[in-house]
N, C-alpha and C positions, 0 to 999 in steps of 0.2 A: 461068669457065674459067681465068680469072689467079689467081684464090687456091688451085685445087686445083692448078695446077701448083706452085705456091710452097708450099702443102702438103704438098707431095708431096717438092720438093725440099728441104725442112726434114726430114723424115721421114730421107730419105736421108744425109743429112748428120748427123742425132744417131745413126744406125748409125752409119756410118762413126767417129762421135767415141767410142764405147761400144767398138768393135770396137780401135782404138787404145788404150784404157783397158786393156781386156784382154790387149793385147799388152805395154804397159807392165810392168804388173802382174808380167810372167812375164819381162819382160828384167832380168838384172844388168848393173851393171859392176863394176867395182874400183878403190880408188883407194890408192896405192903411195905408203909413203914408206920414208925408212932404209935403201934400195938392196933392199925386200922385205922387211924386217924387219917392219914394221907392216902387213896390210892388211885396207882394210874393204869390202865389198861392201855395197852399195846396189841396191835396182831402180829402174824406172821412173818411180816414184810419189814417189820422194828418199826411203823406207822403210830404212833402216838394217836388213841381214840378219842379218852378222856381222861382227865384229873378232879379228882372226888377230895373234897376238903371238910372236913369236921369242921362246925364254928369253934368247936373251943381249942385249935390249932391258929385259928385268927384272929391274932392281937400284931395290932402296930408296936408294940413293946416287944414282940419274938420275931421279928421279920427274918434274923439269922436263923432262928431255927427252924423257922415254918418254908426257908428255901433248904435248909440239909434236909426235910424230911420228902420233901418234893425231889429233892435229886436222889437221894437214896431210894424213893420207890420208881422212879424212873429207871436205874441203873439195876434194879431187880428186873425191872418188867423188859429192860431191853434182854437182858440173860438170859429169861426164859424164854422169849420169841426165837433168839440167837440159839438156843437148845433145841428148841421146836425144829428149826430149820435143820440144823444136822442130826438127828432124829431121822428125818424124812429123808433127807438126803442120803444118809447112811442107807437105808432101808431102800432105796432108790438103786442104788448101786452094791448093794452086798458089802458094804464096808470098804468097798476099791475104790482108790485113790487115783481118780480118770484125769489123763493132762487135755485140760483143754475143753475139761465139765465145765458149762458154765454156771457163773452164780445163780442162786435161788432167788436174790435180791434184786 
């Protein structure tokens, strides 16, 4: 009777992790540098969508800085996916810290 409810509650619970996968999957965020000039959009999964470039960030003259602004809104937008996901994941499990959850990634 103890292993089909444990079963059962394991059942439950790889939905539930699969159904978060898929919501993932379909969330973006964005992450901003250069006051908008730069921005890159990421989902759930840390997937890189797109990278949005202002013309007036692109001169052969700034190439150092037109890559720090690329990696700084990168390095946002992975944060906030990285957020998103323990977010859900938290809220997935009550805040309990399960050995042997798998990742959301």
């Amino acid at each position: 009777m103890q292993r089909q409810i444990l079963k059962q509650m394991q059942r439950k619970l790889q939905e539930s992790i699969t159904r978060v996968q898929d919501e993932l999957a379909s969330q973006v965020v964005e992450g901003i540098s250069g006051s908008g000039a730069v921005r890159v959009r990421v989902n759930g999964h840390r997937e890189v969508l797109s990278v949005q470039l202002d013309k007036s960030v692109v001169d052969p003259e700034s190439v150092d800085l037109l890559e720090d602004l690329i990696l700084t809104a990168v390095k946002e937008a992975m944060q906030k996916a990285e957020s998103l996901a323990g977010e859900k994941m938290q809220a997935l499990t009550g805040g309990l810290q399960i050995p042997g959850m798998p990742n959301l990634f």
